[in-house]
C-alpha positions, -999 to +999 in steps of 0.1 A: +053+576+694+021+564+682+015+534+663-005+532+633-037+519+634-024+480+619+005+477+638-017+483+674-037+459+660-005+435+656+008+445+687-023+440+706-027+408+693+004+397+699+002+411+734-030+386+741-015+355+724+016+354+744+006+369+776-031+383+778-038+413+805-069+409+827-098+423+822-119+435+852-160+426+850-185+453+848-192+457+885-229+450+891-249+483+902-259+518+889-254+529+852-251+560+834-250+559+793-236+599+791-231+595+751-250+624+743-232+650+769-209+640+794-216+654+830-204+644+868-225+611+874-247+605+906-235+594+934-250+561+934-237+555+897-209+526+895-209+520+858-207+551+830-206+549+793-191+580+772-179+586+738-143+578+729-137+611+725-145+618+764-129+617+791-135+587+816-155+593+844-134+596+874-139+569+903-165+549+883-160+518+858-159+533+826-167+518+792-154+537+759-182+539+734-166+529+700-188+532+665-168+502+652-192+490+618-201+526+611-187+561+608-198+588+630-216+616+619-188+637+597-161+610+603-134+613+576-132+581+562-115+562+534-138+566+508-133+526+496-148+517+531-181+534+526-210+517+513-245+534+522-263+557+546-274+534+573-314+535+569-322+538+609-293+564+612-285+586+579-260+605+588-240+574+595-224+551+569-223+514+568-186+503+563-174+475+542-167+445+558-148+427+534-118+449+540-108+434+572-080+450+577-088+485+568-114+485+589-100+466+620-070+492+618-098+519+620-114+503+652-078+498+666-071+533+661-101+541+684-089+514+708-058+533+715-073+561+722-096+543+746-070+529+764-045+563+769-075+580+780-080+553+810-114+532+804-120+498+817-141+487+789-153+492+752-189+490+737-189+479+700-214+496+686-235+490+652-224+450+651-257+441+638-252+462+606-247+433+583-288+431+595-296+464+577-277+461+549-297+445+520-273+417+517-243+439+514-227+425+546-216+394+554-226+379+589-191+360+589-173+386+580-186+409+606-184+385+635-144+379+622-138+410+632-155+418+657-134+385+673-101+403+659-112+438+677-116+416+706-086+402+708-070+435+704-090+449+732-080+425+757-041+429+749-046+467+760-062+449+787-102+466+780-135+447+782-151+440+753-193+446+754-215+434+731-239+459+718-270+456+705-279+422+681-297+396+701-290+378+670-260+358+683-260+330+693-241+311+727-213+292+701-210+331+683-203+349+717-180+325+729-160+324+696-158+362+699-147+364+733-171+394+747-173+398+784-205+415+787-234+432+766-252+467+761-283+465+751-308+492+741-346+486+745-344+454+752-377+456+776-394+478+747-386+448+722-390+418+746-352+408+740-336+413+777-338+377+782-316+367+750-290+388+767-294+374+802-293+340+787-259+341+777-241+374+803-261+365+834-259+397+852-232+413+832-255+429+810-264+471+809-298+480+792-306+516+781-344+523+780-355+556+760-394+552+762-419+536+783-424+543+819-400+534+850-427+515+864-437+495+838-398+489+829-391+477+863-421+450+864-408+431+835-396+400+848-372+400+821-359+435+835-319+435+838-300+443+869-285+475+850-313+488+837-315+530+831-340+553+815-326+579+795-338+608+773-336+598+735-307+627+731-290+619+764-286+654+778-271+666+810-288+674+841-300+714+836-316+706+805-352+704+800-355+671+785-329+654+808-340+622+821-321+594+842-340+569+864-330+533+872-342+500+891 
């Protein structure tokens, strides 16, 4: 039977308070970000990230993608959780922060799903929302749950990435409890060093422009770094790209 979304979140909870499963560390290497289309990876590949509505890729560590501040595109969503297009992405709404626990059942739902389908990991995507929001969202209140998601997460026994928001600071991450960090044009903004600062090595970057040279001369450059196409296609199609360090 499946639960509903706030009593996985309970159960999780509970499941990390009392007797927490391990997580395993995103194993150093190759990455693929396949949210776009998922397709067999390359060989050399050791890391792949795909929607939660994939399937993992077998044989590789494998990190769920979850949209957990924002809806997807077309998402059916209780309307009381909607506040405003999201200006970078309008086909995507912000969602209300206040309502914790409407919105951390929503993410736990996801979760769930995650975790029957087999990943190792999570991404939480769209946690610097509160940043685009006019003042609508609270920084607290998004970093609250973010911690509660977290702590869910880890009683299913999945990693918890940081995505995005170079905003956070050492005391923030450690209070949340992430294990590692996916960052996006981090070399294009000159922000790979914020992350590197606080994961070390346990840090994925996705580059969509620039060149692979000049991406792999930054000093700053991460371990994991790929270039992708902007729409993340498959191999076959004409705009596919995926090159790495």
């Amino acid at each position: 039977m499946r639960l509903r979304p706030t009593a996985l979140v309970m159960t999780a909870l509970a499941l990390a308070a009392c007797s927490p499963a391990s997580v395993a560390p995103l194993p150093v290497g190759v990455a693929d970000y396949q949210l776009g289309q998922a397709y067999p990876p390359a060989q050399d590949v050791t890391v792949v990230v795909r929607d939660s509505t994939a399937t993992p890729a077998p044989g590789v560590y494998s990190v769920c993608y979850v949209n957990a501040f924002q809806t997807q595109p077309d998402e059916a969503v209780d309307p009381d959780l909607l506040l405003e297009p999201d200006p970078a992405w309008p086909d995507e709404f912000l969602l209300d922060t206040a309502q914790r626990d409407a919105l951390t059942g929503r993410v736990a739902a996801v979760l769930g799903r995650c975790d029957e389908a087999g990943f190792d990991a999570v991404e939480l995507d769209n946690l610097d929302s509160w940043t685009r929001s006019d003042g609508r969202l609270d920084r607290a209140d998004t970093l609250a749950i973010a911690a509660e998601v977290t702590d869910a997460a880890h009683g299913l026994g999945l990693a918890v990435g940081q995505k995005n928001t170079p905003e956070l600071t050492a005391d923030e991450v450690a209070a949340i409890g992430f294990d590692f960090a996916v960052a996006e044009e981090c070399h294009e903004f000159d922000e790979c060093a914020a992350y590197t600062a606080l994961y070390g090595d346990q840090v994925l970057d996705v580059e969509y422009t620039g060149t692979l040279a000049d991406i792999c001369a930054d000093p700053d450059r991460l371990v994991m770094t790929v270039l992708r196409d902007r729409e993340l296609t498959a191999p076959g199609s004409p705009e596919h790209v995926r090159e790495h360090c």
